[in-house]
C-alpha positions in Angstrom: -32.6 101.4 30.5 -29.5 99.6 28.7 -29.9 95.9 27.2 -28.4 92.7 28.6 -24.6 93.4 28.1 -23.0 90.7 24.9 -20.5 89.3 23.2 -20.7 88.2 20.5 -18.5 85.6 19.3 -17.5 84.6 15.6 -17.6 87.5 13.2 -18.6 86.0 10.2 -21.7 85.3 7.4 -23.8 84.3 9.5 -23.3 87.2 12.3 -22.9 89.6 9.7 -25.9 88.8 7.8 -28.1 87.9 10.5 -26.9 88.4 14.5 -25.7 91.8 14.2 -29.0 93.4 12.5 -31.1 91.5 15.2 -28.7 93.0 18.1 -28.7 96.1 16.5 -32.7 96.6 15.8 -33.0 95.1 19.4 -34.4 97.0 22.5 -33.1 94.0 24.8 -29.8 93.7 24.1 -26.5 95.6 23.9 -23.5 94.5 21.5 -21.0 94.9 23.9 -17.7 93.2 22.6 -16.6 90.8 19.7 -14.6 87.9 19.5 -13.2 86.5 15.7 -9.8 85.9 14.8 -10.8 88.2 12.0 -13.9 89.9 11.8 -15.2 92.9 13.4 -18.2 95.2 13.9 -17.4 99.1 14.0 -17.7 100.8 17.5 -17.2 97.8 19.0 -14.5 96.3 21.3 -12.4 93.2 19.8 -10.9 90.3 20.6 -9.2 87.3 18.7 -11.1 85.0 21.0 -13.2 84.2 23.6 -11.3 83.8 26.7 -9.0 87.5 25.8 -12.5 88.8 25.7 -14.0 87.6 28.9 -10.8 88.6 30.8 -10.8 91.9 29.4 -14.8 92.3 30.1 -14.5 91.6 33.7 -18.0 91.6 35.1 -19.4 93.8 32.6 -20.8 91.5 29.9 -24.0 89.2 31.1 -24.3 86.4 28.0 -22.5 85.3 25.2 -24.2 84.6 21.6 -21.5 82.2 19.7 -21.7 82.0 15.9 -18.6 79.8 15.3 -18.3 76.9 13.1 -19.7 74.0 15.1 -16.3 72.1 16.0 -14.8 74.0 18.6 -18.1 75.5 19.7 -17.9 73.6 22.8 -14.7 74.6 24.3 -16.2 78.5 23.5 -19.2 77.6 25.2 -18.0 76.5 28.6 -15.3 79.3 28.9 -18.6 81.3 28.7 -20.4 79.2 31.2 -17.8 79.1 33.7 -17.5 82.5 33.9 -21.1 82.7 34.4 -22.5 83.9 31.2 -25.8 83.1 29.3 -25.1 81.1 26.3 -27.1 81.5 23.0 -25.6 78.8 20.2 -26.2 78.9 16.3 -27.0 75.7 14.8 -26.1 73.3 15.0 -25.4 73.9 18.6 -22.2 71.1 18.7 -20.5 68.8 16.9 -21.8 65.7 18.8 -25.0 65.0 20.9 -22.7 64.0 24.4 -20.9 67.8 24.0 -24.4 69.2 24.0 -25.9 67.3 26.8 -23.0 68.3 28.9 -23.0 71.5 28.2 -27.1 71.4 29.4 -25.9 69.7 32.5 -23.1 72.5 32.9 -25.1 75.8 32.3 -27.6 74.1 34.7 -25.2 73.3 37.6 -24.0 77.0 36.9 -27.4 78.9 37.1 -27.3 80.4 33.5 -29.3 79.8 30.7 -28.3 77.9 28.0 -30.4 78.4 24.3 -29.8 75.8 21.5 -31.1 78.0 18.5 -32.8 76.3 15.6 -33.7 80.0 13.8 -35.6 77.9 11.2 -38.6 77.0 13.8 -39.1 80.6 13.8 -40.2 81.4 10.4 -43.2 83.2 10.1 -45.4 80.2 8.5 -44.2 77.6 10.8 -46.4 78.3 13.9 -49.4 78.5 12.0 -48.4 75.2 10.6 -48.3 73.8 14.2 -51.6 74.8 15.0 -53.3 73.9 11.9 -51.8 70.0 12.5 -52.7 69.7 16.1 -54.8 66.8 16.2 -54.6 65.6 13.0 -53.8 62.1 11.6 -50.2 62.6 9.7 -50.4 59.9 6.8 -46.7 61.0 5.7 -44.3 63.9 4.9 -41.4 64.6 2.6 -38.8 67.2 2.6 -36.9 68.9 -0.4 -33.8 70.9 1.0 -32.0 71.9 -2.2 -29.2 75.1 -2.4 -26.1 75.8 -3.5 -23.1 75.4 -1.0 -21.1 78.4 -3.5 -23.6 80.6 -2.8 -24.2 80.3 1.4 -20.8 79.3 2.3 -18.6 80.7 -0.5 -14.7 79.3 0.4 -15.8 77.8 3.6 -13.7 74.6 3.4 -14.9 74.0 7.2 -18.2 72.5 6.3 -17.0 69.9 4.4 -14.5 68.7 7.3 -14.8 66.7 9.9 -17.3 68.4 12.1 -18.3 70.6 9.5 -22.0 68.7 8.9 -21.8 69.3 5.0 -25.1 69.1 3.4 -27.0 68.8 6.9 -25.5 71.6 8.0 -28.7 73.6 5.8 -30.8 70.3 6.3 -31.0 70.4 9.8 -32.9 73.3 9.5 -35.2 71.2 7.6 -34.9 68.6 10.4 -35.7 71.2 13.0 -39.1 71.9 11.3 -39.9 68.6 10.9 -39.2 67.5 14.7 -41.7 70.7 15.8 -44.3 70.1 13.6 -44.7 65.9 13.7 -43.6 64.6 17.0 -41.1 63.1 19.3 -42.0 60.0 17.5 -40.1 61.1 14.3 -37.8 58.1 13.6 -34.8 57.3 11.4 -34.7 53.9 9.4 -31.9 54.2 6.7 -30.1 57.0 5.3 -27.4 57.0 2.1 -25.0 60.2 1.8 -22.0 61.3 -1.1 -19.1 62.6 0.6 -16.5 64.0 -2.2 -13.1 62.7 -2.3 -11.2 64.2 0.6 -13.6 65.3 2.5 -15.6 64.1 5.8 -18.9 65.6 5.3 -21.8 65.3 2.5 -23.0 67.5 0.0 -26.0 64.9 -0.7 -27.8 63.3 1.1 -31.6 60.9 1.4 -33.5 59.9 4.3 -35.7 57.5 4.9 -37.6 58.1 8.4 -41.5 57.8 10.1 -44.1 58.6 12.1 -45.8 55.4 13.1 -46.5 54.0 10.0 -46.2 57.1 8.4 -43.3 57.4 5.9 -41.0 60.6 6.0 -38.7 60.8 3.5 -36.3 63.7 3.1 -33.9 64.6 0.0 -30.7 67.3 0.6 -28.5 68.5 -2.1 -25.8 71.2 -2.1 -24.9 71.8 -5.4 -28.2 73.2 -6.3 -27.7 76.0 -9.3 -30.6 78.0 -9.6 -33.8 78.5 -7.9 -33.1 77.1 -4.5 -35.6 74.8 -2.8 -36.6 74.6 1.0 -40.3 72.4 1.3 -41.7 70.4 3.6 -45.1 68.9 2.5 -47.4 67.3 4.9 -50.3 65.2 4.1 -52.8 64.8 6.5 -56.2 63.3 7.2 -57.6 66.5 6.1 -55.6 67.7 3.4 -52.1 68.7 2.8 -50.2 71.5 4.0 -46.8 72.7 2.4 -44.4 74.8 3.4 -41.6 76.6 1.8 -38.9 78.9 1.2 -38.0 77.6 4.7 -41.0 78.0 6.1 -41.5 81.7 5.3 -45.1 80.6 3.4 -48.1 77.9 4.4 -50.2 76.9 2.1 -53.2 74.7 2.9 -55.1 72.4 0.2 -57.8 75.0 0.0 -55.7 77.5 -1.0 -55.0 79.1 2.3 -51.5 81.0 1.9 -50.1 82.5 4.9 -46.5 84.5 4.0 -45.0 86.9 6.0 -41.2 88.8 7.1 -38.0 87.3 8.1 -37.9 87.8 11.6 -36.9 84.6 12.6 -33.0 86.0 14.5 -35.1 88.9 16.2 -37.4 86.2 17.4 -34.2 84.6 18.6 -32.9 87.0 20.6 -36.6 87.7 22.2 -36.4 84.3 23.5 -32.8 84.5 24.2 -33.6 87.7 26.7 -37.0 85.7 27.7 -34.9 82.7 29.3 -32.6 85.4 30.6 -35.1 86.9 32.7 -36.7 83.3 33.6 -34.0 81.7 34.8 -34.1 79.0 32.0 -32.3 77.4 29.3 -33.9 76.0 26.1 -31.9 73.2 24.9 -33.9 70.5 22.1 -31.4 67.8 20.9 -33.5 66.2 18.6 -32.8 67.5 14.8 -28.9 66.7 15.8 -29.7 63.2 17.3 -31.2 62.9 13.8 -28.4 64.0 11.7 -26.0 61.9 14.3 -28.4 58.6 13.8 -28.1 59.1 10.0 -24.0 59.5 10.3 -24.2 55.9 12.2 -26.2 53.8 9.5 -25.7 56.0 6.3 -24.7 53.8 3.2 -21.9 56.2 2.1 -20.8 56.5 -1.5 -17.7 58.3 -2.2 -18.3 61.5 -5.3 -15.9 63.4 -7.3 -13.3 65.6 -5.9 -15.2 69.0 -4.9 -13.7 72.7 -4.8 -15.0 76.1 -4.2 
């Protein structure tokens, strides 16, 4: 039996490198067409954008996985929704918080499901993380997001611009794992950024949040040379738990080490074609409400002029 019919929209890194080997290697899903102004995938149909593709597709495509920059995301993602397609969004799902919650209220009114994707959450040591922290006291948590911006968005003027996220655009990840493990009680207090000259968007950034009483505090860099960093420490009641390379490992203060495969855009998909067959959408605001909260009281310093 043939997979759920898709498009997939946005031809770029990030599809290359990680939505086209999950579609392929899937057993749930059928790459159908393509829309990018530029890119393409061999064998399969192409359009320059979304609304040539839908009109060309007629009923024959069922969702829609779009892999866009963020700006503009929104107009992509209710041409999609009006013509009554699934929707599957990279991160960060939209520019603002509002487009998001309408576009919820939209695929909801619609009867299609709508999947905000945070692909960091399903990294193999993160789960495990969850369970190990269930119903213990947090005492605080800090979070080192380090890599270079040359190296994961080589030329990609975008993510400096306005709506481009900078630095957070890597960070929310981070964000994404926090909000998961702690709880919905993860709160900003103060934030400072560097936004080079000319630019809109950060490529550092602290942040100063908590958990109660708990403090979490959270440093992001993108111009980090070498070994990159992705940690997330938690230190608990019973001991600490730390997890890095994005959450790929776990290790526990007895030296418990949990590692395994990068799986996390096949897990994607699976939950994608789960919600599919439900009838429901999966759409959590909160790492974006952070990075929006941090835009809105950020003591902003201006840094040196930055190029590629």
């Amino acid at each position: 039996m043939s997979g759920i019919r898709l498009g997939l929209v946005g031809i770029g890194k990030i599809a290359r490198d990680q939505h086209v080997p999950a579609l392929v290697a899937s057993g749930r899903f059928e790459l159908a067409a393509t829309a990018s102004r530029e890119g393409s995938v061999d064998g399969v149909p192409r359009f320059t954008d979304i609304a040539k593709m839908i009109a060309a597709a007629g009923g024959e495509l069922e969702a829609v996985s779009i892999c866009t920059p963020p700006d503009g995301r929104f107009d992509q993602a209710v041409a999609a929704i009006d013509a009554g397609l699934h929707v599957m969004l990279e991160k960060p799902p939209c520019t603002t918080v509002s487009e998001i919650a309408s576009l919820s209220r939209r695929a909801r009114d619609r009867g299609v499901s709508l999947f905000a994707t945070w692909h960091s959450r399903e990294a193999a040591g993160v789960e495990p993380a969850r369970n190990w922290l269930a119903g213990k006291e947090i005492r605080g948590a800090r979070i080192v997001w380090k890599e270079d911006i040359r190296r994961w968005h080589p030329g990609q003027s975008w993510i400096l611009g306005r709506g481009g996220f900078g630095v957070f655009d890597p960070a929310i990840n981070a964000l994404s794992i926090a909000t998961l493990l702690l709880s919905d009680e993860l709160a900003l207090r103060s934030a400072w950024m560097e936004v080079p000259f000319g630019c809109a968007a950060p490529l550092r950034a602290r942040l100063q949040m908590c958990l109660g009483s708990a403090p979490v505090n959270a440093e992001f860099d993108f111009l980090k040379e070498g070994a990159q960093i992705w940690d997330l420490v938690v230190e608990t009641s019973e001991g600490t738990l730390t997890l890095s390379e994005g959450g790929r490992i776990l290790e526990l203060y007895d030296g418990t080490k949990i590692a395994g495969a990068d799986r996390e855009y096949s897990r994607l998909y699976d939950r994608f074609a789960e919600l599919i067959a439900s009838g429901c959408s999966d759409v959590d605001i909160r790492p974006l409400q952070l990075v929006a909260d941090a835009f809105l009281v950020a003591n902003v310093e201006s840094g040196a002029r930055f190029a590629f």
